[in-house]
N, C-alpha and C positions, 0 to 999 in steps of 0.2 A: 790191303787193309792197313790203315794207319795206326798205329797204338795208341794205346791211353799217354804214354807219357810225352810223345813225337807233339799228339794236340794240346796235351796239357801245356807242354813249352810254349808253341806257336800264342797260344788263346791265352795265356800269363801275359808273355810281351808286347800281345797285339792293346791288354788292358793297361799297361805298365806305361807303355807310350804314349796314350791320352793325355792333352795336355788338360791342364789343371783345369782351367773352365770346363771343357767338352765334361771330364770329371765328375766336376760339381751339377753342372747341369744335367747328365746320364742321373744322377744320385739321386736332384728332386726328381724328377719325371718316375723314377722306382716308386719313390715316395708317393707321387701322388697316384700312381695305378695298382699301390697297395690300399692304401687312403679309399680307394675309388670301389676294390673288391672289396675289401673286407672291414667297413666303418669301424671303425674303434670302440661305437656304444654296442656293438655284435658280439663282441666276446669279451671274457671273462680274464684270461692268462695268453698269456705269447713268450715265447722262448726266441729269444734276438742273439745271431751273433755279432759280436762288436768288432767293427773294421780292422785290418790290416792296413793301416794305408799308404804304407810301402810299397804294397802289391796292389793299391787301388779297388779293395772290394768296395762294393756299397754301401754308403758311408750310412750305415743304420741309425744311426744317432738322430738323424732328422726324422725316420718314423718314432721313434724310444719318445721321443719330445714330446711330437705331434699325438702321438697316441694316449701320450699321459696328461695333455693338453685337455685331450676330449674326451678320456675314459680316466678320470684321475685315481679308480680304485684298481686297477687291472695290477694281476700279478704277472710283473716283469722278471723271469729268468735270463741268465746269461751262463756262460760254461767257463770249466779252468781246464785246462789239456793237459793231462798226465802223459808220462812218458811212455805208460803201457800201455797207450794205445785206447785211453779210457778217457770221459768227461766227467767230470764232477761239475754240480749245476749250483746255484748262488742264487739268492732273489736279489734283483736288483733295484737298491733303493735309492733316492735323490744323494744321498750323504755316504755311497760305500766308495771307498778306496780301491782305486784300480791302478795296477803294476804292469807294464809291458812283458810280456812273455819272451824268452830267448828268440818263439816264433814269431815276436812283433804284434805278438795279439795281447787289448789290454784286457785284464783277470782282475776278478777281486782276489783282494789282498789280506789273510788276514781272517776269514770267515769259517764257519763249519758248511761243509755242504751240508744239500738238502735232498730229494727225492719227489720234482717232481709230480711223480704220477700221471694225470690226465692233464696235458697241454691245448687248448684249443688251437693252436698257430704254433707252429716251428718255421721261423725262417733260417734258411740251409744256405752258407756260402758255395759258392762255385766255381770254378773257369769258367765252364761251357756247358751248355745242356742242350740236347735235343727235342723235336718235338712228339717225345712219346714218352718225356720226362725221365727219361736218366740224366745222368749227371756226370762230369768227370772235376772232384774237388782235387784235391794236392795229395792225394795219395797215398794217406796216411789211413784212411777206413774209419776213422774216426764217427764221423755222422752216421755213418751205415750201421756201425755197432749203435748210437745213441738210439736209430731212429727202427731199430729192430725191437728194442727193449721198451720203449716208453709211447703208452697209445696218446693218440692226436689225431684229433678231425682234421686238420689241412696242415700237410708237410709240403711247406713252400718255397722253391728254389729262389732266388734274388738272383739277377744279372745286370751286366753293361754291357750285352751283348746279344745280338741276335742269336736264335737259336739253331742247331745243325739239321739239318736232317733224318738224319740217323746217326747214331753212334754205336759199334757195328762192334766195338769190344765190349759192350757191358756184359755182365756176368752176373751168374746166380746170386752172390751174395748181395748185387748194388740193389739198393734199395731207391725204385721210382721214387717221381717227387707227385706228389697232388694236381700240382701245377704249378709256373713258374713265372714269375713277373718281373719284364726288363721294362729298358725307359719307353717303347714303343707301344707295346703289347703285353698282353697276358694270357698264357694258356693254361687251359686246364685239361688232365687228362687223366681222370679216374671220378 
């Protein structure tokens, strides 16, 4: 059985080496088969994480757009990562300030958190997910503790990657995803 971290390497590098088109292109296609499931005038609030793009996640910023485009009232959350292993959430408005994180991830700057509550959409970064929706993210537990605490109708994985088959180390605490939407497909599984 391979580990979490053995895949997690592999599924980093294999996203890291995409060259910048393949990239951009994987990004809209997420885009448009989130666009596709879940129309923008459907709900209310979505909780976005904002790319790495060092490590090549899913350059969110083209749904954030597109979805304020066509839902211009919708509340947009984003997260700041504390070092204990905790998020603090933010709404995100056209004019907040974002600072790059030690982890490469851009944060508001400058804000009082907020609380949430009921999110209709959480989109969840990832490596690699499976098709029974687990997940293997970076390691840190972070989403797992978020997505244990705060209720939401569809907690939805984002990838540029096909999904595994099984992933044979997930563990009681990982918290499945709803479903999961890469550039090809979208599943759902709950």
């Amino acid at each position: 059985m391979v580990s979490k971290s053995v895949l997690r390497k592999v599924y980093l590098e294999k996203r890291i080496f995409l060259s910048d088109e393949e990239y951009e292109l994987r990004s809209r296609l997420v885009r448009e088969n989130f666009l596709r499931t879940y129309p923008p005038e459907s709900f209310e609030s979505l909780h976005v994480f904002l790319p790495i793009t060092e490590k090549k996640e899913v350059n969110t910023w083209l749904i954030i757009h597109e979805v304020r485009k066509r839902n211009p009232d919708i509340q947009i959350y984003v997260s700041k990562s504390l070092k204990n292993g905790i998020l603090h959430h933010y709404l995100l408005e056209e004019d907040t300030r974002l600072r790059v994180s030690p982890w490469g991830i851009p944060e508001p700057d400058g804000y009082e958190p907020i609380t949430p509550g009921h999110v209709d959409i959480i989109l969840v970064p990832l490596v690699i997910s499976d098709r029974s929706g687990h997940r293997i993210g970076y390691g840190m537990g972070y989403y797992d503790r978020f997505l244990n605490e705060v209720s939401s109708t569809h907690q939805v994985g984002l990838t540029l990657s096909p999904p595994l088959d099984e992933i044979k180390t997930a563990e009681d605490h990982d918290v499945r995803l709803s479903a999961c939407i890469g550039p090809y497909l979208s599943e759902f599984f709950q």
